[in-house]
C-alpha positions in Angstrom: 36.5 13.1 2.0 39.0 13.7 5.4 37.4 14.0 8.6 39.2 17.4 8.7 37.6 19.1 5.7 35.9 22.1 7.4 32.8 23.2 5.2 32.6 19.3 3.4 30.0 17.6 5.2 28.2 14.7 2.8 24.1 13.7 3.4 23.3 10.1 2.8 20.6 9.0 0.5 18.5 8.0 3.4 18.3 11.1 4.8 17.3 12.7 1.6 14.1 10.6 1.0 10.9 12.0 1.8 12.8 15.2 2.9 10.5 18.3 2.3 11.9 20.5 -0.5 11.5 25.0 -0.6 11.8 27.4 -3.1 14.0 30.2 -1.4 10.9 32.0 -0.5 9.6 29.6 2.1 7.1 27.7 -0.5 6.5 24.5 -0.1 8.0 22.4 -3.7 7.5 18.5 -2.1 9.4 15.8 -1.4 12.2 13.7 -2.3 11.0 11.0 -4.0 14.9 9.4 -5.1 18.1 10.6 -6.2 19.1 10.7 -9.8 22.0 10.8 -12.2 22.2 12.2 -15.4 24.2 10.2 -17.7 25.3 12.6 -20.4 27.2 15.1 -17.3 27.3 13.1 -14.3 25.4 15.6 -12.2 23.5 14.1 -9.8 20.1 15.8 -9.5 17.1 14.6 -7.3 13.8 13.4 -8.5 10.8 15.5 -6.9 7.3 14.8 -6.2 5.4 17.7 -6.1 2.5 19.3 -3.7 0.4 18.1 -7.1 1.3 15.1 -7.3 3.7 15.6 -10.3 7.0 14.7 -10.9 9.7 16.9 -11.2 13.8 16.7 -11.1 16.0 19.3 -9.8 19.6 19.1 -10.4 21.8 19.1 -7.1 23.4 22.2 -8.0 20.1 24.1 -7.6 20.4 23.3 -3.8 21.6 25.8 -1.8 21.0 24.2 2.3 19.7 20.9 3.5 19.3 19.7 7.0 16.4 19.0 8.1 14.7 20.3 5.1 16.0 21.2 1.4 16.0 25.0 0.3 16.8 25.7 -3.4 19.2 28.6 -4.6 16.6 29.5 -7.6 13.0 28.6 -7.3 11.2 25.6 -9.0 7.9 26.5 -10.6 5.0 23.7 -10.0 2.6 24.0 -12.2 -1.2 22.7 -10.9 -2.2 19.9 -13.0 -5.7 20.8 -15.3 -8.5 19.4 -13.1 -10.3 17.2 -15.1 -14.3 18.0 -16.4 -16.7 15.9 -14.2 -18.3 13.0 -16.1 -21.9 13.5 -16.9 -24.1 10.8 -17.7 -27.0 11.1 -19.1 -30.6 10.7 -17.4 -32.4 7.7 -18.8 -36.4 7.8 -18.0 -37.8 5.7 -16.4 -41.4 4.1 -16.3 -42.7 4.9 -12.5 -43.3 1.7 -10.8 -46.4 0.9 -9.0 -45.9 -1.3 -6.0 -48.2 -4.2 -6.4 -50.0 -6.0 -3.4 -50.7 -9.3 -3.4 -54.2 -10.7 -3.2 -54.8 -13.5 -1.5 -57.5 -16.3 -2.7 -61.1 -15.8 -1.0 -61.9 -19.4 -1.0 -63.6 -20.6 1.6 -61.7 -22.6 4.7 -61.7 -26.0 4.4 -62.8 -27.9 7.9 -59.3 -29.2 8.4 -58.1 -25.4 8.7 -60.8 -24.6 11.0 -59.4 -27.1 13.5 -55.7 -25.8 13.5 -54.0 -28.0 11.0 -53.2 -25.7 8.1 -51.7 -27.3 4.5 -48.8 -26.3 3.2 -49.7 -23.8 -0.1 -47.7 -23.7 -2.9 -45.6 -20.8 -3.1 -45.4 -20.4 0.6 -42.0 -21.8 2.5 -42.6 -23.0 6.1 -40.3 -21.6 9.0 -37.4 -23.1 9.0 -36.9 -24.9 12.4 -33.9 -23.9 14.4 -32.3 -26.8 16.2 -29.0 -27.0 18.8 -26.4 -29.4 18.9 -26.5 -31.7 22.4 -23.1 -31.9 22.5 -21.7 -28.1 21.8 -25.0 -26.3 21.8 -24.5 -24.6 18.5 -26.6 -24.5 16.0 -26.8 -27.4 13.1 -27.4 -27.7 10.1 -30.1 -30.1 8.0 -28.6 -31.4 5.3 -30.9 -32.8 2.6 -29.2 -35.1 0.5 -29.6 -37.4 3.9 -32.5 -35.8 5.6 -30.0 -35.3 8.7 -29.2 -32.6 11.2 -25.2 -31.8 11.1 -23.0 -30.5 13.3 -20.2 -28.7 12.0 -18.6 -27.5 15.0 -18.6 -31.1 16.1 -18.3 -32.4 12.6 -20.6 -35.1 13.5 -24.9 -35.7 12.7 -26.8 -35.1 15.6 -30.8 -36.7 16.2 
């Protein structure tokens, strides 16, 4: 195309992607989602996607203006997809539950308890101790398999 072709003017593909897309009366169609070509013709039509989330092509002698937007010469009807039928599942019953409290043993205190040394019970895990490293000051680790306190900031065992 010459520079001096009054009327002529082309529209690059960039441009027309993502470009909003009206029917002549003002309503909104959607955007350009890609150009297309049809092979049996050769017309180059646009492919569509609708307000609905549809697809749709238009071909490009349907368009009557575009700028900044597209407007059509003859309007494009968009159909609203059929919304789907909620899912109901069905309502199993259930058994109500009955929160249980536990009952601790009424035997009687042993003399060692009385004094302020207290066994360990099965069943029952001690607080765990929370030591700091010397050298970093976070926290460590104990690590079983060598009965050690480690370090992994530090990457070293700490005593």
């Amino acid at each position: 195309m010459e520079k001096g072709e009054k009327g002529k003017k082309g529209i690059s593909r960039s441009k027309l992607l993502g470009m909003n897309v009206y029917n002549p009366d003002g309503s909104f169609v959607g955007t350009i989602k890609d150009v297309s070509l049809a092979i049996e013709t050769g017309e180059m039509g646009l492919l569509i996607s609708t307000k609905y989330q549809t697809e749709v092509e238009i071909p490009w002698s349907n368009v009557s203006a575009a700028e900044d937007v597209m407007i059509l010469k003859k309007a494009v009807s968009i159909e609203r997809p059929p919304t789907p039928a909620p899912t109901v599942f069905p309502v199993v019953p259930t058994a109500p539950v009955t929160p249980t409290v536990p009952v601790m043993p009424t035997a009687p205190v042993a003399p060692q308890e009385r004094r302020g040394v207290v066994p360990i019970l099965k069943g029952i895990v001690p607080k765990r101790e929370k030591r700091m490293c010397p050298t970093c000051g976070k926290r460590v680790t104990f690590v079983k398999d060598y009965n050690r306190w480690y370090c992994y900031n530090c990457g070293k065992y700490v005593e």
